[in-house]
C-alpha positions as CSV (number, residue, x, y, z in Angstrom):
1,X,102.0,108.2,92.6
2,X,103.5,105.0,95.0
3,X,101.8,104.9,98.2
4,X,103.2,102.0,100.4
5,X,101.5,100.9,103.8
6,X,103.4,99.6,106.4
7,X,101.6,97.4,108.9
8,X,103.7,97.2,112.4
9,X,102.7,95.7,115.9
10,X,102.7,99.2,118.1
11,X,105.6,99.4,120.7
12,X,108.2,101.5,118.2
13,X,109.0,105.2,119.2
14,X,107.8,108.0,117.3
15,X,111.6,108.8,115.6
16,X,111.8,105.3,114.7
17,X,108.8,105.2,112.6
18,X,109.3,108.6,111.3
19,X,112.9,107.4,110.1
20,X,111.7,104.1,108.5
21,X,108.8,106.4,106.4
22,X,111.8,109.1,105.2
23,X,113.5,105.6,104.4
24,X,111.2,104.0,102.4
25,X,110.4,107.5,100.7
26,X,114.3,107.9,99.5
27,X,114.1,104.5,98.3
28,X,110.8,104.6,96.3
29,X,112.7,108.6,94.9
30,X,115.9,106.2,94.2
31,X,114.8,103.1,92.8
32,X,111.6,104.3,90.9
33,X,112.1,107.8,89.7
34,X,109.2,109.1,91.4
35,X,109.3,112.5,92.4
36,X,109.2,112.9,96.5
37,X,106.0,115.2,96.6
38,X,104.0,112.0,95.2
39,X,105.6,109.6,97.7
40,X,102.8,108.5,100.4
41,X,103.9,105.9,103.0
42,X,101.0,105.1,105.4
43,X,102.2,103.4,108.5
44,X,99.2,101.8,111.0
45,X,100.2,100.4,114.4
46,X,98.5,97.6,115.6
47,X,98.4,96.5,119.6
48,X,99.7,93.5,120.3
49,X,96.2,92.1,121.5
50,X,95.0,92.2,117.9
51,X,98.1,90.7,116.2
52,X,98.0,87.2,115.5
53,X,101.0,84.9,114.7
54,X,99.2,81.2,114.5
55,X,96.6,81.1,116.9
56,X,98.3,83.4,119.7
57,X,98.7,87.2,119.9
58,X,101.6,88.9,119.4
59,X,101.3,90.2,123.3
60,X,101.1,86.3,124.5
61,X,104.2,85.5,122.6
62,X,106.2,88.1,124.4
63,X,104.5,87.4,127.7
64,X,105.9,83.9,127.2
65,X,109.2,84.9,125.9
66,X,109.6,87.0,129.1
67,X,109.0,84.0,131.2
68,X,111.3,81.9,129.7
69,X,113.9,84.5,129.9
70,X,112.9,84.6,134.1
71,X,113.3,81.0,134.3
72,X,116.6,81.2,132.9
């Protein structure tokens, strides 16, 4: 039985998460053999605030992105 988890920073819609898990199913059913009943993709959304790329969060990266894009 695969079971994949998928770790994301929150901010995706529902149908977009929903089509990456379908996705990732077919692929496992494709590439593995594995029969689609014993497929479980777990996917866990993280907040931004708790995301950490070096030592800043993920929402501090955007916050600066977005001010660099206002400055342009």
């Amino acid at each position: 039985m695969p079971i994949v988890q998928i770790t994301l920073v929150e901010g995706r819609d529902e149908a977009t998460v929903k089509t990456c898990i379908k996705e990732v199913a077919t692929t496992l059913h494709r590439t593995l053999g594995a029969p689609m009943d014993t497929i479980r993709v777990l996917v866990s959304q993280v907040p931004g605030s708790q995301w950490g790329v070096g030592d800043r969060t993920r929402d501090e990266i955007d916050a600066a992105r977005a001010k660099q894009q206002e400055n342009r």
